[in-house]
N, C-alpha and C positions, 0 to 999 in steps of 0.2 A: 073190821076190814078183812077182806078176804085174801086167802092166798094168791089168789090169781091178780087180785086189782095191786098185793104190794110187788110182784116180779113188775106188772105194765110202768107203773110208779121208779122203781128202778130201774127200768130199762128207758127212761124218757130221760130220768137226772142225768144215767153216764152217759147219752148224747148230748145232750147241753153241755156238759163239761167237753167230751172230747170237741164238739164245734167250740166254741170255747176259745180253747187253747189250740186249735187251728190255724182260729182266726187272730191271735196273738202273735203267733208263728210268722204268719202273713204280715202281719203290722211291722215286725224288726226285722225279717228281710227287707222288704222295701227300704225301710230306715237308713240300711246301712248299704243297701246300694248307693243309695241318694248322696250319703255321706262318701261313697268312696267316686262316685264322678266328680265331685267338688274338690278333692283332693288330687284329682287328675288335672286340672285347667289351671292353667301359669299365664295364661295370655299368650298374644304370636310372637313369635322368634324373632329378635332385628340384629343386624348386624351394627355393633357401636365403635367408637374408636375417641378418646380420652381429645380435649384440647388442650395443648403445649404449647411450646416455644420455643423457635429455632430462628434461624438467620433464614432471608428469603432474598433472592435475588430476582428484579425485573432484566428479562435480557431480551436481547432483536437477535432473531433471526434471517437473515437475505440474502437469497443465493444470486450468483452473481459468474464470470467468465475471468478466469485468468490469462491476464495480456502480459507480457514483458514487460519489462522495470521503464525500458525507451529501445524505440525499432522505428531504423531508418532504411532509406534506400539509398545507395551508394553510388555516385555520377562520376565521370569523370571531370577533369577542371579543364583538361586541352582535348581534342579533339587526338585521336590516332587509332593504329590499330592493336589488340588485343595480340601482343607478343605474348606473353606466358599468364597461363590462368595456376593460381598455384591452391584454388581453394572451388569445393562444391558443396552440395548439399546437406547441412552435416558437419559440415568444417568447423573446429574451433578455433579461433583467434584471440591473438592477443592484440592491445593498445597498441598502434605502429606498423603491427605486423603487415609484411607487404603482402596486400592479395592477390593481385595483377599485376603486369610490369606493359606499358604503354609503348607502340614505335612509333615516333613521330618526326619523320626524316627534316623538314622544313626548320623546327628546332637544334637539332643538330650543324644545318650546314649556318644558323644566327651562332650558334654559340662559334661555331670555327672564326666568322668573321669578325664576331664582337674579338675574339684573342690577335684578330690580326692588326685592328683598331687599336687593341689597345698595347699593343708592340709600338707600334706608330707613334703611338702620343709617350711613349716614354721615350723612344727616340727623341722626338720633338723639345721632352722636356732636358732631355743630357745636352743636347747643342744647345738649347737657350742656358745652360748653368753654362760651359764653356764660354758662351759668348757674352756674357754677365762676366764672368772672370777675366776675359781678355781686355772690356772696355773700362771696370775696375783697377785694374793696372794703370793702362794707360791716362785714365784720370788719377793715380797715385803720381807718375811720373809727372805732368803735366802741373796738375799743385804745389808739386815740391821747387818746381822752377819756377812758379809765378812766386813762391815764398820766397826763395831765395833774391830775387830781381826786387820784391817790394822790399825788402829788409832792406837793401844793399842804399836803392834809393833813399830812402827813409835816414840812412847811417851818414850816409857819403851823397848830401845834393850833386848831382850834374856830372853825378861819376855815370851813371846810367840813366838813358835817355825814358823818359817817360810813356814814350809812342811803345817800348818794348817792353815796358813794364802792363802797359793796357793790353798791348797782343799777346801776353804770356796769361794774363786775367783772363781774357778773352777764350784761349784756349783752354783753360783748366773750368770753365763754366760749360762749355761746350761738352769738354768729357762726364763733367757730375750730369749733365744732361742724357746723354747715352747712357750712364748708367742708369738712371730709371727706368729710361724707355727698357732697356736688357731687364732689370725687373720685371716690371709690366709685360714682360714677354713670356719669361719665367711663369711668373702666375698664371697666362692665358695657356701654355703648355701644361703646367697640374691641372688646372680646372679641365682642360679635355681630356687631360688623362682618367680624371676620375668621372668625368658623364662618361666615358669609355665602359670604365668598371662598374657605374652604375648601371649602366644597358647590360651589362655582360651577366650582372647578379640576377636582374630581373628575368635575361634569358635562360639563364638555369635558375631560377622558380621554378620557371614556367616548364622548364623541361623535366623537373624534381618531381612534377603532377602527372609524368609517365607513369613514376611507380603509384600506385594507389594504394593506400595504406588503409587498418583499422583504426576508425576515430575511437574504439572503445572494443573491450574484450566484450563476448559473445560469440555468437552461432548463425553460421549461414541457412537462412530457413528456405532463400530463393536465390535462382541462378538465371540471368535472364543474357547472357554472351558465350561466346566461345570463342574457342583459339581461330585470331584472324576478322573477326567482327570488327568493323569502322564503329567507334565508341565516337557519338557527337558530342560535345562540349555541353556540359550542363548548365552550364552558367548565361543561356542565350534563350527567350521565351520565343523566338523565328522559328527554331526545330524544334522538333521531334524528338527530344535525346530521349532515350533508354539507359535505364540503369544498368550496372554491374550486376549486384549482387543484392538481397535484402539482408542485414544484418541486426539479429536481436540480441537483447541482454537478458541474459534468463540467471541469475545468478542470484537476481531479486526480480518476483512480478508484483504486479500492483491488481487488487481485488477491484473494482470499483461497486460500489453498494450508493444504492439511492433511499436515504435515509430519510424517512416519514418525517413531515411537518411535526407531532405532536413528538417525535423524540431527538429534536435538533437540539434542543437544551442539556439533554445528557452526552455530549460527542463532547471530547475533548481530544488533545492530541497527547500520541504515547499510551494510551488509553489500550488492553491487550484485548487482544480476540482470538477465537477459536476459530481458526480453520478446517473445515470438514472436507474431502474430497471423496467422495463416494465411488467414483472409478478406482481410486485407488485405494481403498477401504483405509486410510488415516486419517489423522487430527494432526493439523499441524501448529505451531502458536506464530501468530501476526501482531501488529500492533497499528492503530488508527495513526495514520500517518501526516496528510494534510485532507482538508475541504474546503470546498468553496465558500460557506461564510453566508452565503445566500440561499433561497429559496426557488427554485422555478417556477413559475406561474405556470404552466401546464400540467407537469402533475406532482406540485404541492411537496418536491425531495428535496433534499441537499446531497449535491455532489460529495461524496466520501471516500476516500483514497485507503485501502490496508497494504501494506507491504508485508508481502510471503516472503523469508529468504529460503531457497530451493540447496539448502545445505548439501543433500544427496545426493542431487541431478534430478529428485523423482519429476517433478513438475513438469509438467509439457504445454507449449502454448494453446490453450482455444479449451481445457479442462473447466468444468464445471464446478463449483467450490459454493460450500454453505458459510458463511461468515456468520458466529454468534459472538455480539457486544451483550457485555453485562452492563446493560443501563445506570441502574440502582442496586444500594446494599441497603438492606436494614437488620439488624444484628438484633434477638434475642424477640422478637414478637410475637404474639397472639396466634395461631393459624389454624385454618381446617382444610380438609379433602376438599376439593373442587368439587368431589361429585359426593359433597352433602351438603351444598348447597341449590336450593332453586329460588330462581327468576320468576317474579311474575311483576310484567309491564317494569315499573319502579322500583317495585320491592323486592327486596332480597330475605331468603327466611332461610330458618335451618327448623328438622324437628330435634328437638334436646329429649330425650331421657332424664326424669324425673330421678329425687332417692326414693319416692311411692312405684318405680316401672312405670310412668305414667306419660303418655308425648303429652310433648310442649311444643307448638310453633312460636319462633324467637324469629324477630326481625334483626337483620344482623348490617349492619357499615362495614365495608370491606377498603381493604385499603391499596397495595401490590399485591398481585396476582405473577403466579411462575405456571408453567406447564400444569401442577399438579395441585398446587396448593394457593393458599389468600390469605394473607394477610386478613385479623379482627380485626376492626376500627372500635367495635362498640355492639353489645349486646351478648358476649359471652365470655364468660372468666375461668380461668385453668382449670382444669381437670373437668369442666361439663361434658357428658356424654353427648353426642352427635351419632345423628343414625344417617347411615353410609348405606345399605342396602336398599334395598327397591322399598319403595314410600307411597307407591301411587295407593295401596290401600288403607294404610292409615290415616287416623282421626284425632286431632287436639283430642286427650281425655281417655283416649284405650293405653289399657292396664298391657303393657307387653312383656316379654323374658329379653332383657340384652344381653347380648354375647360380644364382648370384645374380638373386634378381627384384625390381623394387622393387614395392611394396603401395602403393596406393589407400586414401589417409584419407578415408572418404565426409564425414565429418562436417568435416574441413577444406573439401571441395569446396562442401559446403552454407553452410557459412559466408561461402565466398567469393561463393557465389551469392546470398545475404540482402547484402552491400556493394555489389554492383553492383545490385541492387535499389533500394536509397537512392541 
């Protein structure tokens, strides 16, 4: 072989080798590219959050108008005119307290006369005791002489004559006689004397309903008279009477809530509620007081009564109020997030996070539901992971990364926000 064919012969080998190990080169980079994207893929992101066990309360929400505790309008009971108004707009009173004071001149001049009447009949009855006493006497005298005449006859025949023994009978029958009738007189003098005093009570009643009093402590909310107004008699459906004054009791209002057909079964009485009033940015505590017991046939409530007591004053008639009855307790159960659960038609599902990262849709039975959470009936047992995060693109069977998150109880937050309120 020649010089020249063994340099061609050499120079052919070290390109085979160097392509070669080139292409070797090439072969383990690629390799371990490949191997380092594989080690980059965990699956998509979810957000999970553990199932526990806590107490969950069902509770009604209904807003509702606060009315006073009882609010009447105030009449007069006699007709007159409006002497002194001692109360307006605003006014507070007490039980009794006089609000008005009534002139009613025709009362007045009855009561003069009933006192003049009844002067009269006590007169009437002093002369008839008198004249009872003076014919009592004289039937004392009168008996004691027909005693003594009958003895006498009775002792001694013929010593006195019989005829004087009968006229002295005679005359002592005749006086027990006067004296009754003089009783009989007596009594018809008390008995008028006292229809006297009875007309004369009934005429100061009636004149007693000048002054107009409070049936009941409260707040004048309306003023419907003035000084010198003709007040007509409220007690007569012919006129027209107008009231005095409106008078409410605000010391206690009454909530009224029409509680849904399907939660008439959880009302009891005494039973506490929260009261919310939003104008006045507090929480106040009520309690179920009375209901009607019934149903309305139009819209399917029952009448339900809470009693606010307005401890501060804050309360004002015609305030808007949220009343929340806690229905149901159920202590230590099963629960998830509301919103890791979905609805379709019937079914209820969750997706669960596998111990492979892997979704599961789980059919799940719910049981009491609150604002935020629900109650497990069946299909999930403690500690399974539930994914709370947006789900529209997951798939029973994809491999994901779950990251525990913790959720936001709005309605805890609000609550805390109504205590430091107070």
């Amino acid at each position: 072989m020649s010089v020249i064919s063994k340099v061609q012969n050499g120079f052919l080998l070290g390109c085979i080798v160097l392509f070669g190990g080139v292409l070797a080169s090439c072969g383990r980079g690629e390799k371990a590219s490949a191997n380092t994207a594989g080690a980059a893929f965990e699956g998509v992101s979810v957000g999970v959050t553990k199932v526990t066990r806590k107490a969950l309360d069902r509770k009604l929400t209904v807003s509702s108008e606060l009315v006073p505790f009882q609010e009447i309008d105030v009449y007069a009971k006699e007709s007159g005119f409006v002497k002194t108004l001692n109360v307006d707009y605003g006014t507070r009173v007490k039980a009794g307290q006089v609000m008005a004071v009534l002139e009613i001149p025709e009362l007045q001049l009855q009561l003069a006369e009933d006192d003049a009447a009844i002067k009269n009949a006590r007169d009437q009855m002093t002369l008839a005791e008198h004249e009872l006493g003076r014919v009592q006497a004289n039937r004392d005298v009168l008996h004691l002489q027909y005693d003594r005449l009958n003895n006498v006859a009775k002792s001694k025949p013929g010593l006195v004559a019989q005829q004087e023994v009968d006229d002295a009978q005679g005359k002592d029958l005749a006086a027990e006689a006067q004296v009754e009738g003089s009783k009989s007189h007596l009594q018809g003098a008390q008995s008028q004397l006292e229809v006297t005093q009875a007309k004369r009570a009934h005429d100061q009643a009636l004149f007693d309903y000048s002054n107009i009093t409070a049936p009941f402590a409260g707040v004048i909310t309306q003023r419907y008279a003035n000084l010198g107004a003709l007040m007509q008699a409220g007690t007569s459906s012919s006129t027209q009477a107008m009231p005095l004054v409106r008078l409410s009791q605000d010391n206690v209002f009454r909530l009224v809530i029409p509680v849904p057909e399907s939660y008439v079964r959880y009302i009891h009485a005494g039973d506490p509620v929260q009261v919310n009033v939003p104008s006045l940015n507090r929480t106040l505590p009520g309690k179920v007081a009375r209901f009607s017991q019934d149903v309305k046939e139009d819209t399917r409530t029952m009448h339900t009564e809470v009693d606010v007591p307005n401890v501060n004053g804050l309360l004002v008639q015609g305030l808007y109020a949220e009343a929340t009855i806690t229905l149901e307790t159920k202590n230590n159960v099963l629960y998830v997030p509301l919103q890791a659960v979905d609805h379709n038609g019937d079914q209820t599902t969750v997706f669960v996070v596998t111990s492979g990262n892997k979704i599961e849709r789980r059919t799940v039975a719910l049981g009491i539901q609150t604002s935020s959470d629900a109650e497990v009936i069946s299909g999930l047992q403690e500690g399974d992971m539930v994914v709370v995060s947006d789900r529209s693109g997951l798939k029973a069977g994809e491999e994901v990364q779950p990251k525990i998150i913790e959720l936001v109880n709005y309605q805890n937050v609000n609550d805390q926000k109504q205590e430091e309120k107070k």
